[in-house]
N, C-alpha and C positions, 0 to 999 in steps of 0.2 A: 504494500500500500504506500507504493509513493508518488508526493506532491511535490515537484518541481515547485508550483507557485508558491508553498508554505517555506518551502527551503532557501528560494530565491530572494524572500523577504526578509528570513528570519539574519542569511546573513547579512543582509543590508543594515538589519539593525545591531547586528555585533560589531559592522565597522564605522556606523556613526556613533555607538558609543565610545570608542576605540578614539575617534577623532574626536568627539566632544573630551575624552578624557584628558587626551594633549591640550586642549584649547583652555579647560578652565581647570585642570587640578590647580596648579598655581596659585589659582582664585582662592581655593579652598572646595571648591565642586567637586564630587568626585563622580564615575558614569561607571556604572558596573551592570550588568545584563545580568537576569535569570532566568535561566531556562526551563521550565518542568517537564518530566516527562509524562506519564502516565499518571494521573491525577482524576482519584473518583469524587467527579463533582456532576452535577446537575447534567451538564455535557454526555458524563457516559447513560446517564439512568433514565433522563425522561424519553417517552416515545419518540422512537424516529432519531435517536441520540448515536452518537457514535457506537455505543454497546450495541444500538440493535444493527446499525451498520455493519460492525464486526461480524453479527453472528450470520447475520444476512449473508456474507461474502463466504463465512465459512459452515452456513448451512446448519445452525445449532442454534441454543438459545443463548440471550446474554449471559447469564452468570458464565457457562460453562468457553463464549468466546472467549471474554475476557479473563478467564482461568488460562484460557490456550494461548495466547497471545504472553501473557506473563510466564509461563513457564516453560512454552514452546518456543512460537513465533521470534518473540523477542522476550529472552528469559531475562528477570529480575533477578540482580544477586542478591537482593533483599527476600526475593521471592513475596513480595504481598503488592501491593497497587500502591500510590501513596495519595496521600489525604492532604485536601487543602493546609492544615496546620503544618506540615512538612516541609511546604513551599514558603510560608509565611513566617517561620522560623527564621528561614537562612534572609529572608528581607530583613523582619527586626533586626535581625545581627549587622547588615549590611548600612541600615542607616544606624546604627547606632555608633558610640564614642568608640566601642572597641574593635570596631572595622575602619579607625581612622586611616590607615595606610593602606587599604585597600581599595585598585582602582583598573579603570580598561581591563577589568576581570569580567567571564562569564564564569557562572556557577549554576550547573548541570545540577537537577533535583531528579533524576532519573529512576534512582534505587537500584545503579551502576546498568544498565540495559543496554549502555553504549560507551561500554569501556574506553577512556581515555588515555595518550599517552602524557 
């Protein structure tokens, strides 16, 4: 399942953050991206949602797509989905005091799906 247009955007906005991060850390600004992966929110669950899209594609019902897609398709090293608090964590931390040297960072909320080097 892939989307050129989601990809073509998404880097777009990893190198204007990249660029905004040269332009004003200085300021005191800083531009960090995050990226989540698979996140059960509203998205996968209501009708017509991605979950039923998945299962559609692979011929099942949601819970059981979305079991396949995490432990199949694209396995989680975490092995569970993650939950909007997941993503919202690594934000608070990002604007907070103790991510002050932190910047022109992407940080991946995937649950490892997409091992990085």
């Amino acid at each position: 399942m892939f989307n050129p247009d989601y990809a073509a955007a998404k880097l777009s906005l990893l190198s204007i953050s990249k660029s905004l991060a040269t332009e004003f850390t200085p300021q005191g600004v800083r531009s960090n991206v995050v990226s989540p992966g698979m996140t059960r929110t509203p998205l996968y669950d209501r009708p017509g949602g991605f979950g039923d899209q998945i299962a559609d594609a692979l011929g099942t019902d949601r819970e059981n797509a979305i079991d396949q897609v995490m432990t199949t398709i694209r396995p989680l090293l975490t092995r569970r989905i993650g939950k909007p608090d997941d993503v919202a964590r690594v934000v608070a931390y990002l604007v907070s005091p103790l991510a002050s040297q932190v910047t022109a960072a992407e940080w991946v909320v995937d649950g490892g799906a997409l091992p990085q080097i």
